[in-house]
N, C-alpha and C positions, 0 to 999 in steps of 0.2 A: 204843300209846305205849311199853309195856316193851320193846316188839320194836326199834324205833330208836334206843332207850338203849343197849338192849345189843349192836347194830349199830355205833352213832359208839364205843365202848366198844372194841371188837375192831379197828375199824381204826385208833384213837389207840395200840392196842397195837403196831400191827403200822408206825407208822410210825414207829418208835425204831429211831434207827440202832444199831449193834450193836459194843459197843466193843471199840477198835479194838488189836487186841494190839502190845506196845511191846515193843521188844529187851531184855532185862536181859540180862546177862551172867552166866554161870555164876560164873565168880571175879572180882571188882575187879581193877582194875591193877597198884594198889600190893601185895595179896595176891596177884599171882600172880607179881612180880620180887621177894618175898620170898621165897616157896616158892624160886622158883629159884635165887636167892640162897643160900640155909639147905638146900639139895635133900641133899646129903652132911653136915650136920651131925653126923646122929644116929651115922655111923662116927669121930668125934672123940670124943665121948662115953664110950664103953667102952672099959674098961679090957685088957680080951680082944681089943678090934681094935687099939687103940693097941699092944700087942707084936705081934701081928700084920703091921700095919703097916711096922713096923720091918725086914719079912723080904720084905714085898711079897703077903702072905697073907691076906685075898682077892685086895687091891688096896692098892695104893700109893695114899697121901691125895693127892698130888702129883695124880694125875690124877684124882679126886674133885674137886679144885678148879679143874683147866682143867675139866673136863666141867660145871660149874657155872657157871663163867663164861664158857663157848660160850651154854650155855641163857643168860643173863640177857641177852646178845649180840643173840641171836637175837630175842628179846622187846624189846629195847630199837628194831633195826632193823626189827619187822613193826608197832611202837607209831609210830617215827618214817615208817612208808610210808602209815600211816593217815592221820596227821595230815595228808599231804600228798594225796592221796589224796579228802580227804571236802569234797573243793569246788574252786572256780576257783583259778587262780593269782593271786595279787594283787602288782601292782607297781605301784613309788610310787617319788617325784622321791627323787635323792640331796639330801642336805643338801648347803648350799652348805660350801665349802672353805674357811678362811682362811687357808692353806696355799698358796695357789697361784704364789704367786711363791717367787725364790731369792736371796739375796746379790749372785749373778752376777751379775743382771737387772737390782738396782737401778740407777738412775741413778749416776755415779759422784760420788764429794766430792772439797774440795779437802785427803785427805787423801795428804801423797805418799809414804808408807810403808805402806802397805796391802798385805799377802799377798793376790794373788791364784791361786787353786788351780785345778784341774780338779773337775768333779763327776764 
């Protein structure tokens, strides 16, 4: 009798499935087009780079700040390939117009002074 208990026992163990590992992400989204964002901050900062700066010594802040906004660029174009990217395409009716006619088209009145133009 201990012997079948401890039998259905091991195989109740053994039929749990085994869960199931999920993506996280090293960094968030929004923390990572912050970094990118703020990536040269820390050469704005000091006072020893700011005269430096001034001479082009290491670098000029000028391209500290394209080089920052290629990276947030870059991040913003590989977030919007995902989106598109992570399922079907979905397309749906236009909304109707109520725009569709023009002046021209109307019927005419009996107005006899009426500019009529080209479109």
């Amino acid at each position: 009798m201990a012997l079948a208990a401890a039998s259905t026992v091991s195989t109740a163990a053994m039929a749990q499935e085994k869960p199931v590992a999920t993506f996280k992400p090293l960094v968030s989204i929004p923390d990572a087009v912050d970094r990118a964002f703020f990536g040269s901050a820390e050469s704005f900062q000091d006072v020893g780079r700011q005269t430096g700066a001034l001479i082009g010594v290491p670098k000029f802040p000028e391209n500290a700040i394209a080089r920052d906004a290629a990276h947030v660029h870059r991040i913003y174009r590989d977030l919007l390939y995902q989106q598109v990217s992570s399922g079907p395409i979905i397309r749906t009716v236009d909304l109707p117009n109520p725009y569709n006619t023009s002046i021209l088209t109307l019927p005419k009145t009996n107005v006899s002074n009426r500019v009529i133009g080209s479109e």
